[in-house]
C-alpha positions as CSV (number, residue, x, y, z in Angstrom):
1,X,-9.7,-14.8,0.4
2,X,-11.0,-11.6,1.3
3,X,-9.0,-8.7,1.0
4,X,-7.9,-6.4,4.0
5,X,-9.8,-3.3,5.0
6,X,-8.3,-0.5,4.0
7,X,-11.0,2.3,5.3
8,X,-12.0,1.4,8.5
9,X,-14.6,3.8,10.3
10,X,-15.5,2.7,14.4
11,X,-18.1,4.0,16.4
12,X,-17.6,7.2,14.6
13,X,-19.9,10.0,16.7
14,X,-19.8,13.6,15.7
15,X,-21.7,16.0,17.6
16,X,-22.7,19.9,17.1
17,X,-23.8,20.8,20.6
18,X,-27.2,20.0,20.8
19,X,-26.8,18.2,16.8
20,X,-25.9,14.8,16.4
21,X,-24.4,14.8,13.1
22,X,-23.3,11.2,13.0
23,X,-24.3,8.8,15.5
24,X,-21.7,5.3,15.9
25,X,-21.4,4.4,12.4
26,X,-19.0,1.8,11.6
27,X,-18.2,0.3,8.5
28,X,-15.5,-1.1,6.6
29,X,-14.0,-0.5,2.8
30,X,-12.0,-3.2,1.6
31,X,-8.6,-3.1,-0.9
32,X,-9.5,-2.6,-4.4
33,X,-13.3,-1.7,-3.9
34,X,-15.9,1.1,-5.1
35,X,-18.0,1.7,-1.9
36,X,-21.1,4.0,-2.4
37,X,-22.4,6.0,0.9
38,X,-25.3,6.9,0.5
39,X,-28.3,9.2,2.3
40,X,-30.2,11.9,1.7
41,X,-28.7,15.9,2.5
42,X,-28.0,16.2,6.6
43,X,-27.6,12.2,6.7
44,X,-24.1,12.6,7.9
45,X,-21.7,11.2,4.9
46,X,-20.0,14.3,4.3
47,X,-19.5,14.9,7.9
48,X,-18.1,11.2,7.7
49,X,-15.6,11.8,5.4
50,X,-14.5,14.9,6.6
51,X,-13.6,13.5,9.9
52,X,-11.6,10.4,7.8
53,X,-9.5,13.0,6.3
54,X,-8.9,14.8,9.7
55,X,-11.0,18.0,8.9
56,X,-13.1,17.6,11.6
57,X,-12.3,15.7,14.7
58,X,-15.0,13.0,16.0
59,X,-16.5,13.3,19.4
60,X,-15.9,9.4,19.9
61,X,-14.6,6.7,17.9
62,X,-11.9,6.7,14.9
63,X,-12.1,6.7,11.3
64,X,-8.7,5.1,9.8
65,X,-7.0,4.8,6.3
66,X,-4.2,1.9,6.2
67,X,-4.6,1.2,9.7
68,X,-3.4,5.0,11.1
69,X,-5.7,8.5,11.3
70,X,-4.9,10.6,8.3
71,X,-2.9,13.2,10.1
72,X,-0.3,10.4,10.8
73,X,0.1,9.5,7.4
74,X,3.6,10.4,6.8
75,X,3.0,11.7,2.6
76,X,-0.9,12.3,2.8
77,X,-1.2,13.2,-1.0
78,X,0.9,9.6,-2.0
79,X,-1.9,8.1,-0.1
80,X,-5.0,9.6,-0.3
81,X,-6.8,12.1,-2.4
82,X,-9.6,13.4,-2.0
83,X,-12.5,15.4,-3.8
84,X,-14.9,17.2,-1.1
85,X,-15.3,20.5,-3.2
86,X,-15.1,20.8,-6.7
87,X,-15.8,24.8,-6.1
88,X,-12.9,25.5,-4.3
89,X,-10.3,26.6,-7.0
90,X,-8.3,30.0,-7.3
91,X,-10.4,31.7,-10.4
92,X,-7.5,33.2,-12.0
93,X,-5.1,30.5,-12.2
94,X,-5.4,27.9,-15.6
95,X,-6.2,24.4,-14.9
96,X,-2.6,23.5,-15.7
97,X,-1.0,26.4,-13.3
98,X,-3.5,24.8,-10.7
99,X,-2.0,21.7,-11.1
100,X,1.2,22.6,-11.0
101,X,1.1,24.7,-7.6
102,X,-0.4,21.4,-5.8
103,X,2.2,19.4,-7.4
104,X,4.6,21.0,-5.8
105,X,3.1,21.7,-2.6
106,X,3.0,17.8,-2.4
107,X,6.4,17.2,-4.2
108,X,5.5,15.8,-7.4
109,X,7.0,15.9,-10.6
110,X,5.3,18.6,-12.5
111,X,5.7,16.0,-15.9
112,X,2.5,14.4,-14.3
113,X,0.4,17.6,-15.0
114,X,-0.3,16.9,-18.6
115,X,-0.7,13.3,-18.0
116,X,-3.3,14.1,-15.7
117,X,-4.9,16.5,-17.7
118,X,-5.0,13.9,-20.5
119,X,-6.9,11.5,-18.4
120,X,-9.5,13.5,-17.4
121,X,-10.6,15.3,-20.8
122,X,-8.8,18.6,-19.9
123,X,-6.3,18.9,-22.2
124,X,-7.8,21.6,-24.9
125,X,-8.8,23.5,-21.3
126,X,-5.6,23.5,-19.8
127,X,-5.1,26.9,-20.7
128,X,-8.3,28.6,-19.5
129,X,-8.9,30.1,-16.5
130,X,-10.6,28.1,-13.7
131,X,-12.7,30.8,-13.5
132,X,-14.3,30.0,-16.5
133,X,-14.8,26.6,-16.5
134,X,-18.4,24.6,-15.8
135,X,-18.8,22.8,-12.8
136,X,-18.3,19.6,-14.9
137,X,-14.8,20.6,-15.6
138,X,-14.1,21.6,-12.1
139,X,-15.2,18.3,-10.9
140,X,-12.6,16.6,-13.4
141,X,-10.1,19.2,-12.2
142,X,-10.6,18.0,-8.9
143,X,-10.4,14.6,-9.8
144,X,-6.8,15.1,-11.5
145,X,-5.7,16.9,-8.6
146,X,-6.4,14.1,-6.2
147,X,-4.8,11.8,-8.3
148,X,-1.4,13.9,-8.2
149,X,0.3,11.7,-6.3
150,X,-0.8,8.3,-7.5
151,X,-2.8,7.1,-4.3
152,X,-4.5,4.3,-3.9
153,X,-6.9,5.5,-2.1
154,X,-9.8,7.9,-3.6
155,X,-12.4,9.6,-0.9
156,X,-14.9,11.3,-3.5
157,X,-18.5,13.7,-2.2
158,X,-20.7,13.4,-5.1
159,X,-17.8,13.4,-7.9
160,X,-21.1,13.4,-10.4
161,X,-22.3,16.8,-9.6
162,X,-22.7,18.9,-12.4
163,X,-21.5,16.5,-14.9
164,X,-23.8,16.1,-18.4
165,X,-25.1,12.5,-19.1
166,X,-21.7,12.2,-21.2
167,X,-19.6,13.4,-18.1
168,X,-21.7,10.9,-15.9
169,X,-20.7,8.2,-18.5
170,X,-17.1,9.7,-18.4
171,X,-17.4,9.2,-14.1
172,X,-18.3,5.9,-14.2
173,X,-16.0,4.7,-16.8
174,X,-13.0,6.8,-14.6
175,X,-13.9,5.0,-11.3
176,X,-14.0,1.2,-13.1
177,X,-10.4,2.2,-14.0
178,X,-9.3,3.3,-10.6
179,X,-10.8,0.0,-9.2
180,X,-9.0,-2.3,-12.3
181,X,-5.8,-0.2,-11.4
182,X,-6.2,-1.6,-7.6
183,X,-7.3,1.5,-5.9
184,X,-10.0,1.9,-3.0
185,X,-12.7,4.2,-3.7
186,X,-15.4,5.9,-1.1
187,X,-17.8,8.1,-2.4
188,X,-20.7,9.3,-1.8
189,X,-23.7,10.6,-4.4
190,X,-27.3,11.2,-4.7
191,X,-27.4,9.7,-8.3
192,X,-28.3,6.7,-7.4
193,X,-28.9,4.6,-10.5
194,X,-25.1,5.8,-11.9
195,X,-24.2,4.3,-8.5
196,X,-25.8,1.4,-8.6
197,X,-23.5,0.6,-12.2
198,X,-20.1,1.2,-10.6
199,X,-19.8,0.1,-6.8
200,X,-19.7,-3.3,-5.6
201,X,-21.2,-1.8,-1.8
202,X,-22.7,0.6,-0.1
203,X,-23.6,1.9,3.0
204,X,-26.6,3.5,3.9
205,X,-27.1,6.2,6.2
206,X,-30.2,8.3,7.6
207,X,-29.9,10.8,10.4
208,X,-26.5,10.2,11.2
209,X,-27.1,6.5,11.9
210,X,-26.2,3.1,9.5
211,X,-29.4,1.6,8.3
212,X,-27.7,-0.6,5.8
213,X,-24.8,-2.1,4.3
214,X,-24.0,-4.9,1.7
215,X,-23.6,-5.8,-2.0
216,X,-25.6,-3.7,-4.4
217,X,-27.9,-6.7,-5.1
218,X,-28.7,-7.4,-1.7
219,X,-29.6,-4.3,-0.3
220,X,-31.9,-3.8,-4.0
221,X,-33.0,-7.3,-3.4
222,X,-35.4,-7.5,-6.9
223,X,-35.9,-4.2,-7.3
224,X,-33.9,-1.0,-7.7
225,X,-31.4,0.7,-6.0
226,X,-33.2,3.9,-5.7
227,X,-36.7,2.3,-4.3
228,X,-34.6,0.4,-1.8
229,X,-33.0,3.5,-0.4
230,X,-36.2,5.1,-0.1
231,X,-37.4,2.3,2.0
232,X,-34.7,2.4,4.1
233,X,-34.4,5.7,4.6
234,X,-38.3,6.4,5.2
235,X,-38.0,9.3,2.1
236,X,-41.2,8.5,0.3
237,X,-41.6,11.8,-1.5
């Protein structure tokens, strides 16, 4: 039996005056899944999940998480989290005091911190100042600070940024675990054979508009990931 949907995006339209910046996408991400969404820069898929996580409201159709909007999720953080930025952290704070402050914002035993900083390779950095950190460790600061309130669902633009080949490995074995553990991940990345190890779907977007959707083997059919997105998209460069 297949499980539920538990991301559910409809008609979704967003529109900048005269710039349609996504244009009636609808797809679904079902319990327990890795979904990759994928397109080239100005395809829409950050726009996409900014309007799933209520930062930016759609000019028609509705993106939902469990059935309801995000801003009528009763504890947001028990629910969702969510990495759009790895860059926004304060510079003077340590990655532990960072923690801390957003685990009490969204009322969670600050005992988690460490644990969190343990699962994410932080722990002989929890003491240095954000400021200093690479964007690799900011990434996995993010990471731990969407996972403060043990959601299950994970909404992740291009979590592999900045990481090394060993962070990348790191990544991918991160998000197997958060799938094994029952959680729903969306993300979205231009490293596309990383993705292609990891997901079980993705969708596909150019200009706004879906072009594709399915298993990874289907939409690479018997060749790669990478040279069926080009196809799709019309990027031939």
């Amino acid at each position: 039996m297949a499980a539920d949907p538990v991301i559910e995006v409809d008609s979704l339209t967003k529109r900048y005056d005269k710039t349609t910046a996504v244009d009636g996408l609808s797809f679904t991400v079902t319990g327990g899944s890795v979904v990759g969404l994928l397109g080239a820069n100005g395809s829409g898929k950050t726009t996409t999940m900014r309007m799933l996580l209520g930062l930016a409201a759609p000019t028609t159709g509705r993106a939902t998480i469990g059935g309801r909007p995000y801003a009528a999720i009763p504890h947001p953080a028990r629910e969702v989290g969510a990495v759009l930025d790895a860059a926004q952290f304060h510079p003077g704070r340590t990655g532990r005091n960072h923690l801390r402050v957003f685990a009490k914002a969204a009322d969670v035993p600050k005992t988690r911190v460490d644990a969190l900083l343990a699962q994410v390779d932080l722990e002989d950095a929890a003491r240095k100042r954000v400021g200093k950190y690479s964007l690799g460790m900011r990434q996995r600061l993010a990471l731990a600070t969407a996972l403060l309130g043990d959601p299950r669902v994970l909404v992740l633009d291009e979590p592999a940024n900045g990481l090394d080949p060993h962070g990348i490995r790191w990544l991918r074995d991160f998000l197997r675990a958060q799938r094994d553990e029952g959680r729903t991940v969306l993300l979205s990345s231009h490293v596309l054979a990383e993705v292609a190890q990891v997901v079980d779907h993705v969708v596909v977007l150019a200009k706004g508009r879906l072009v594709a959707q399915g298993a990874v083997d289907e939409i690479a059919g018997t060749g790669t990931l990478e040279d069926a997105f080009l196809k799709l998209t019309g990027d031939t460069r």
